[in-house]
C-alpha positions as CSV (number, residue, x, y, z in Angstrom):
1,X,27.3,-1.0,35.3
2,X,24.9,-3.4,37.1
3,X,23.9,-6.6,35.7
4,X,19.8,-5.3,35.4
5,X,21.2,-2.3,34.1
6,X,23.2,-4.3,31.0
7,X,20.4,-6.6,30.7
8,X,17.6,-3.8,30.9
9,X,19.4,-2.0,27.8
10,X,19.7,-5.4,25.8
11,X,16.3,-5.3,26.0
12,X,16.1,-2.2,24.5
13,X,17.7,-3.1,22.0
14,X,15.9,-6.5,21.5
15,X,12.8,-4.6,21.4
16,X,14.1,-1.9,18.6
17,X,15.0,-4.7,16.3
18,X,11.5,-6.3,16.5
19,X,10.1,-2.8,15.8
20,X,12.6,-1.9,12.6
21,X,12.2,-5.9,11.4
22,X,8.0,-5.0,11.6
23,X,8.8,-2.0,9.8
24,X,11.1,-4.1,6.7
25,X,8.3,-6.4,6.6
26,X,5.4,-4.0,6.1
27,X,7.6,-2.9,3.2
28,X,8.1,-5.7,1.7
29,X,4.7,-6.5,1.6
30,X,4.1,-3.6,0.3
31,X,6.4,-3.7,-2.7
32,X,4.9,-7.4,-3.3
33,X,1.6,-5.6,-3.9
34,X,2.6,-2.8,-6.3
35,X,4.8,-5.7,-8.2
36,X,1.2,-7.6,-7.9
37,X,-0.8,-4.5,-9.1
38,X,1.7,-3.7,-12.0
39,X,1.5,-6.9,-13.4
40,X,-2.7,-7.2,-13.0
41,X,-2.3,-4.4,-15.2
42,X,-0.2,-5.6,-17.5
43,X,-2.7,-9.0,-17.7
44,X,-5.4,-7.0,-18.5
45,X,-3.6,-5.0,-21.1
46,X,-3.2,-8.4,-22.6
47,X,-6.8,-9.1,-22.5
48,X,-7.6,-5.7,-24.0
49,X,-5.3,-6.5,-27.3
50,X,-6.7,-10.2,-27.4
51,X,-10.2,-9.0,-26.9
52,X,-11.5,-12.1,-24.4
53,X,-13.3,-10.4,-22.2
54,X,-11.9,-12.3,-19.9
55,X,-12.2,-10.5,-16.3
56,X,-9.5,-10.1,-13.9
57,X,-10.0,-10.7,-10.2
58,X,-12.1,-8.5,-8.3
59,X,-10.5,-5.8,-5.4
60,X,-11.9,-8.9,-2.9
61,X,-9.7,-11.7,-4.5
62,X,-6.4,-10.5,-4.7
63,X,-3.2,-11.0,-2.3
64,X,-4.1,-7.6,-1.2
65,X,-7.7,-7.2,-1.1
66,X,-7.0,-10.4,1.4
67,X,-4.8,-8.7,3.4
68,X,-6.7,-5.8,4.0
69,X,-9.4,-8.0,5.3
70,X,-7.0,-9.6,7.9
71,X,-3.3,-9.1,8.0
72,X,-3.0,-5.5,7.4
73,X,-6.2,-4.6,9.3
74,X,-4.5,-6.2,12.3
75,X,-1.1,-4.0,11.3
76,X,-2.0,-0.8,10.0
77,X,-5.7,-0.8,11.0
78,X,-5.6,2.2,13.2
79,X,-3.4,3.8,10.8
80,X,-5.2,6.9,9.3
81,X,-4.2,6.0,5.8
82,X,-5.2,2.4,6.1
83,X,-9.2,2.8,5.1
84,X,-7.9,5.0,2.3
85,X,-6.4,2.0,0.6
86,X,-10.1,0.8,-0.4
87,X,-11.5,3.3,-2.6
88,X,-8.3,3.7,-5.3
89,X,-7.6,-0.3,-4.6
90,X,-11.4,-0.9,-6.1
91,X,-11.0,2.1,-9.4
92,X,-7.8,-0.2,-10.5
93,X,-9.6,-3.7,-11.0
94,X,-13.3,-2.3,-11.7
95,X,-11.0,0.2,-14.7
96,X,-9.4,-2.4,-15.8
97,X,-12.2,-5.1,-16.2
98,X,-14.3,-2.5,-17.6
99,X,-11.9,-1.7,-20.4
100,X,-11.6,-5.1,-20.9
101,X,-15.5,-6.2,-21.4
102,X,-15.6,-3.1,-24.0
103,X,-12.6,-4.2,-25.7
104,X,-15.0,-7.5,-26.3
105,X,-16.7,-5.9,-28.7
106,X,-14.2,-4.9,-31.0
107,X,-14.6,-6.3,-34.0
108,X,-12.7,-4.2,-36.5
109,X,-15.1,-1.7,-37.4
110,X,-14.7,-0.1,-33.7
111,X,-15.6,3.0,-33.2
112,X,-13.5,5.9,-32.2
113,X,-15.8,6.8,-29.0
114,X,-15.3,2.8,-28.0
115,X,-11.7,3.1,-28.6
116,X,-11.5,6.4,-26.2
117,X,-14.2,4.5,-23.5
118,X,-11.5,1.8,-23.2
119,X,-8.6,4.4,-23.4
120,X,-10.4,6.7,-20.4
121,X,-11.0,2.9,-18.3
122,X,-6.9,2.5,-18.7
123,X,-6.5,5.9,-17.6
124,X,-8.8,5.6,-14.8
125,X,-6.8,2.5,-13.6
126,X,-3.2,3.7,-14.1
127,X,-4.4,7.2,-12.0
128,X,-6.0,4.8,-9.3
129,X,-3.3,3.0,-9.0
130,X,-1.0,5.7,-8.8
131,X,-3.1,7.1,-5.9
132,X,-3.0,3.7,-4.4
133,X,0.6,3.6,-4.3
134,X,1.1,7.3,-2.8
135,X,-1.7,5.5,0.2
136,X,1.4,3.0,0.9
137,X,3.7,5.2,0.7
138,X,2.0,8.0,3.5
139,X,0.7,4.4,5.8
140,X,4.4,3.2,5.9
141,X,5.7,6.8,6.6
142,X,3.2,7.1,9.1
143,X,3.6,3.7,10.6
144,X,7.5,4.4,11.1
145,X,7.3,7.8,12.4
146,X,4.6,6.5,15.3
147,X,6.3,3.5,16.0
148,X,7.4,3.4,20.0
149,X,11.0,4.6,20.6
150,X,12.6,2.6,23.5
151,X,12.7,4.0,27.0
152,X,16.6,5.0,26.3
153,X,15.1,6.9,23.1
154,X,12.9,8.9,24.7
155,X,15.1,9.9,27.6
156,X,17.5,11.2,24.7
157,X,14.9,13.5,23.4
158,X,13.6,14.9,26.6
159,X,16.8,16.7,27.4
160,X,16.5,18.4,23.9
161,X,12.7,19.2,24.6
162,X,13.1,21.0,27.9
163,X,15.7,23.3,26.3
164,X,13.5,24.1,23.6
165,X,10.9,25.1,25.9
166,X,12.9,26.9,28.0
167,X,14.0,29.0,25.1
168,X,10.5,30.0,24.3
């Protein structure tokens, strides 16, 4: 084997690395968020049983609201999933700070249509939420099945392609 030839497939390899080390960093951001996300919820929980009205971040402010704005648009932007992040992303923290400016108001002689309001904003969250986290998971699993295979890669597969077509 020629020298070029060694060093062409190093290469290769080199280049797979970055793409799988890419791919262990998206999802590690990713599992920062949800961890973020879980425990936004659990704050606001808090807020709801202590009654202080005090709001929670907007979808803007947080680690990922930021990162959709810059970082992730420049990673997962053309991703079809990616805008899809928005909408759910917004339900959790306007849910949430809605439940907790009607939670305010409880004073003891709550009502049971208050108590459901604040019960339905929860629920409206937690469902967000869990559609925000099936978003991640469909970007990422779109993201790794389109990243680029390596030259050696794809001169595997053609070999497999041709006698697939030929069987047709």
């Amino acid at each position: 084997m020629q020298f070029s030839d060694k060093f062409n497939e190093l290469k290769e390899e080199a280049n797979a690395n970055n793409v799988n080390a890419t791919g262990i960093v998206s999802e590690a951001f990713v599992s920062l968020v949800k961890l973020d996300h879980v425990a936004f919820k659990l704050n606001g929980y808090k807020e709801i049983f202590t009654h202080s009205g005090k709001k929670l971040s907007d979808h803007l402010s947080c680690r990922l609201g930021k990162w959709v704005a810059a970082d992730g648009k420049q990673r997962f932007g053309t991703n079809p999933m990616f805008p899809q992040i928005n909408e759910p992303h917004q339900k959790v923290h306007q849910s949430m700070n809605e439940a907790i400016e009607l939670a305010k108001n409880i004073d003891g002689s709550e009502s049971e249509q208050l108590k459901q309001e604040i019960l339905s904003k929860c629920n409206d969250a937690e469902a967000a939420s869990n559609r925000l986290f099936d978003v991640f998971k469909d970007m990422l699993a779109i993201a790794s099945n389109t990243q680029t295979k390596t030259p050696s890669q794809q001169e595997s597969s053609a070999p497999q392609e041709t006698q697939t077509n030929k069987e047709s």
